[in-house]
C-alpha positions in Angstrom: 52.0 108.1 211.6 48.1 107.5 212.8 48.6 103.7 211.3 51.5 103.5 212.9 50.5 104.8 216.6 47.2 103.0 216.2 48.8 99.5 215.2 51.4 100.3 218.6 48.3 101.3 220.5 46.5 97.9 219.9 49.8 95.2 220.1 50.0 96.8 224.0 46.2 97.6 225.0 46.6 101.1 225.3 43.9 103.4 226.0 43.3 106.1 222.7 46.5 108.1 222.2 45.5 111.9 221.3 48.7 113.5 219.8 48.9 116.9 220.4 50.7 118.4 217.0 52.1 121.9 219.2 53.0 119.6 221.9 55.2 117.6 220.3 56.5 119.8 218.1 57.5 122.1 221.5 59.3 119.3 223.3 61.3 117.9 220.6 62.2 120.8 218.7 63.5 122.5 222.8 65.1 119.1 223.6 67.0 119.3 220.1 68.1 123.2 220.2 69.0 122.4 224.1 71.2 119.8 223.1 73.0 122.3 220.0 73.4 124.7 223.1 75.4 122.1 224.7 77.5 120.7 221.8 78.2 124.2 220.2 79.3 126.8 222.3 82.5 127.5 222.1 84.5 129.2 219.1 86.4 126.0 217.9 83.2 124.1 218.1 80.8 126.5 215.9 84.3 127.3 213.7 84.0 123.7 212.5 79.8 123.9 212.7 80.1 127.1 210.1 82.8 125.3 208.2 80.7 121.9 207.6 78.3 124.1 206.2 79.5 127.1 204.5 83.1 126.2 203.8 86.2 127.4 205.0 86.3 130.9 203.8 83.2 132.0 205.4 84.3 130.2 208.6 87.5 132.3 208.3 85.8 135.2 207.5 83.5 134.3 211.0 86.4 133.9 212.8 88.4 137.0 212.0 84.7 138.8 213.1 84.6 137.0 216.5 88.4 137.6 216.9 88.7 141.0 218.3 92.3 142.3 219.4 93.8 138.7 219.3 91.3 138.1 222.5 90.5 134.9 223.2 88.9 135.3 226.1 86.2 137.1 224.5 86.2 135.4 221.1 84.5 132.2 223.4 82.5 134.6 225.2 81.0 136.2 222.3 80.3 132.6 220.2 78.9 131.6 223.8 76.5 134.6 223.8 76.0 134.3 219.8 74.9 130.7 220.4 72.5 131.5 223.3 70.9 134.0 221.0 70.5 131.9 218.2 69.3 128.6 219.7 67.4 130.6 222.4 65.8 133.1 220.8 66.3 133.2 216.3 65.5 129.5 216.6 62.9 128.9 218.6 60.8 132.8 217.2 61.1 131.1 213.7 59.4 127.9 215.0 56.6 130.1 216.2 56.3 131.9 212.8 57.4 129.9 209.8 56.0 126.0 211.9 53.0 127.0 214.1 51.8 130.1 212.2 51.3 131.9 215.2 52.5 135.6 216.4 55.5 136.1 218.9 53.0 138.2 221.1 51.1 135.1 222.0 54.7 134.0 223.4 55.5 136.9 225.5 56.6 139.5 223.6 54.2 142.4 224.7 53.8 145.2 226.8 50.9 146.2 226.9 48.7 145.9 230.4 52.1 145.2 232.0 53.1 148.5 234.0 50.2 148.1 236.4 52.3 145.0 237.5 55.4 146.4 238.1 55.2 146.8 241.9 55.4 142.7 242.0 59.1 143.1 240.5 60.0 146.0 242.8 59.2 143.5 245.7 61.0 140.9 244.4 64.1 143.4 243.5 64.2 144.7 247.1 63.8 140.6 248.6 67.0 139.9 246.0 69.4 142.4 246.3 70.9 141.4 249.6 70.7 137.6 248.9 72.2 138.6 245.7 74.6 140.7 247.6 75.7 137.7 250.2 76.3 135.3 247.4 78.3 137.7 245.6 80.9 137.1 248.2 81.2 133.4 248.5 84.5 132.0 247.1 82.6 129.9 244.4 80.7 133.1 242.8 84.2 135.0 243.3 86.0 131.9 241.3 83.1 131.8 238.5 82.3 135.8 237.9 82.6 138.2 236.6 83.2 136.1 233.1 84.9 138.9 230.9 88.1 140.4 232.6 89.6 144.4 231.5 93.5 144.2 232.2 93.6 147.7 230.3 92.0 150.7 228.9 91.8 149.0 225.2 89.3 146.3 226.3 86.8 148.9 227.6 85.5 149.0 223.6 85.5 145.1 223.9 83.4 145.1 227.1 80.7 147.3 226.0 80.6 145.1 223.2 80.5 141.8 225.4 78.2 143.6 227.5 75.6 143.7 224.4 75.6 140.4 223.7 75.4 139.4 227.3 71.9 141.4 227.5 71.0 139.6 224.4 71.6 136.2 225.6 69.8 137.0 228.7 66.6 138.1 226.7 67.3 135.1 224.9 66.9 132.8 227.6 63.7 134.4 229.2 62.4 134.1 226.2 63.4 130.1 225.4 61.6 129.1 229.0 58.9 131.7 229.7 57.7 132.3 226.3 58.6 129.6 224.0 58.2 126.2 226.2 55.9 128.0 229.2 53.1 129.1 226.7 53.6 126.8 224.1 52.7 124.4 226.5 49.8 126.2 228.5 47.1 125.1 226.5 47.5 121.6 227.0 49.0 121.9 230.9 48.0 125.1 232.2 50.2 126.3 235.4 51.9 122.9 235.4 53.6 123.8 232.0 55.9 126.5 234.4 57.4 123.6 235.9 58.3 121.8 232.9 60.2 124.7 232.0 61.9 125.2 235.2 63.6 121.7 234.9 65.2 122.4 232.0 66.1 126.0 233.2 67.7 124.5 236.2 70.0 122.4 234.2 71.4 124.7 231.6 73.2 126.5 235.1 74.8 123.3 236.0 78.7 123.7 236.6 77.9 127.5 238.4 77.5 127.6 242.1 75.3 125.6 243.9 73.5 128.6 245.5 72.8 130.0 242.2 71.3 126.7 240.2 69.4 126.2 243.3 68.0 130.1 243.1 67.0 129.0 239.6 64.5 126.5 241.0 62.5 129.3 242.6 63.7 132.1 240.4 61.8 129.7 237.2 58.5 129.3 239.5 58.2 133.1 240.3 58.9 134.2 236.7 57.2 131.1 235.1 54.5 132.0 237.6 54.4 135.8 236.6 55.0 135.3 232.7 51.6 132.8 232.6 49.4 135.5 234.2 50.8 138.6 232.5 51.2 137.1 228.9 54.8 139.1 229.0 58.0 138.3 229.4 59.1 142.1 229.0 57.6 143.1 232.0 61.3 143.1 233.7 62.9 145.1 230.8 60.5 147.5 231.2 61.2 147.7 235.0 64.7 148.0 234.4 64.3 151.1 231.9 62.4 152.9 234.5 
């Protein structure tokens, strides 16, 4: 690979290329697990995904799982949720352990010196609520939430159960773009590495409403912003459990 960038280096006149190993290995492995989030979401699409791999009968066996009640509806939310989780979170944790040799606390995951800190996210609850509120009543957020819908009593056991995996994904995410990419990146890009994580951020809410994927824009900055300087990403779970 040196040979190779050297002999590519010299036939244009560049200047010396410095490859940073943790770099690279950051962008390409997020551009690659982004795309998977993109490609596999939806039951049919991870159905065929499990059955390329493991065969049929554990791809039955997967889909009979997923299936709950003969619901549909929730059989695609629950592979969305699954796939969010494992590209987001299983994926990109293993990278950090098993490729870079380093510890998942160095990504985010930590608490400690956080609660002094919470008053920033009680601001930013009491600024959000009634812009969160407003939009709330738009005919686009009407038309795209809430995702899961209870006709009947039945479902309530399939909601809570939705609901689970819906708080896993969302961990999922923070952690994917404020731990993985934001502070796998910091060492080489410092403050500017929260903006290369709010780009892809933004994109991944393209086809919700306009307001929203705009939001994430600033939403990515301020948590970006807050993640970098308090080495957590936990610091809003924790505010929520209070």
């Amino acid at each position: 690979m040196n040979k190779l960038l050297t002999a590519f280096k010299d036939y244009f006149f560049l200047p010396e290329i410095n490859i940073d190993r943790k770099v690279t290995l950051i962008f390409i492995s997020a551009a690659v697990l982004l795309v998977f989030s993109e490609y596999y979401d939806s039951a049919s699409e991870i159905f065929a995904l499990i059955r390329g791999i493991l065969g049929e009968n554990t791809a039955s066996k997967y889909a009979q799982l997923t299936l709950l009640n003969n619901d549909f509806e929730l059989q695609n939310l629950l592979n969305w949720g699954l796939n969010c989780i494992l590209v987001f979170l299983v994926f990109p944790a293993l990278i950090v352990k098993l490729v870079l040799k380093e510890n998942l606390s160095d990504y985010g995951f930590q608490l400690k010196g956080i609660a002094k800190h919470k008053w920033i996210y009680l601001l930013l609850t009491a600024f959000m609520l009634p812009v969160v509120f407003i939009i709330s009543k738009t005919p686009a957020f009407l038309h795209k939430y809430p995702f899961y819908h209870i006709s009947s009593k039945a479902q309530l056991s399939s909601f809570l159960l939705w609901e689970i995996i819906y708080i896993l994904q969302f961990i999922s995410i923070e952690f994917f773009f404020r731990g993985f990419l934001l502070h796998g990146l910091k060492h080489r890009f410092g403050y500017y590495s929260v903006l290369f994580a709010v780009v892809p951020y933004c994109m991944i809410h393209f086809g919700k409403p306009m307001p929203e994927t705009l939001g994430t824009i600033v939403a990515g900055c301020v948590l970006g912003f807050l993640s970098l300087n308090t080495n957590s990403i936990l610091l809003v779970f924790w505010y929520m459990l209070q």
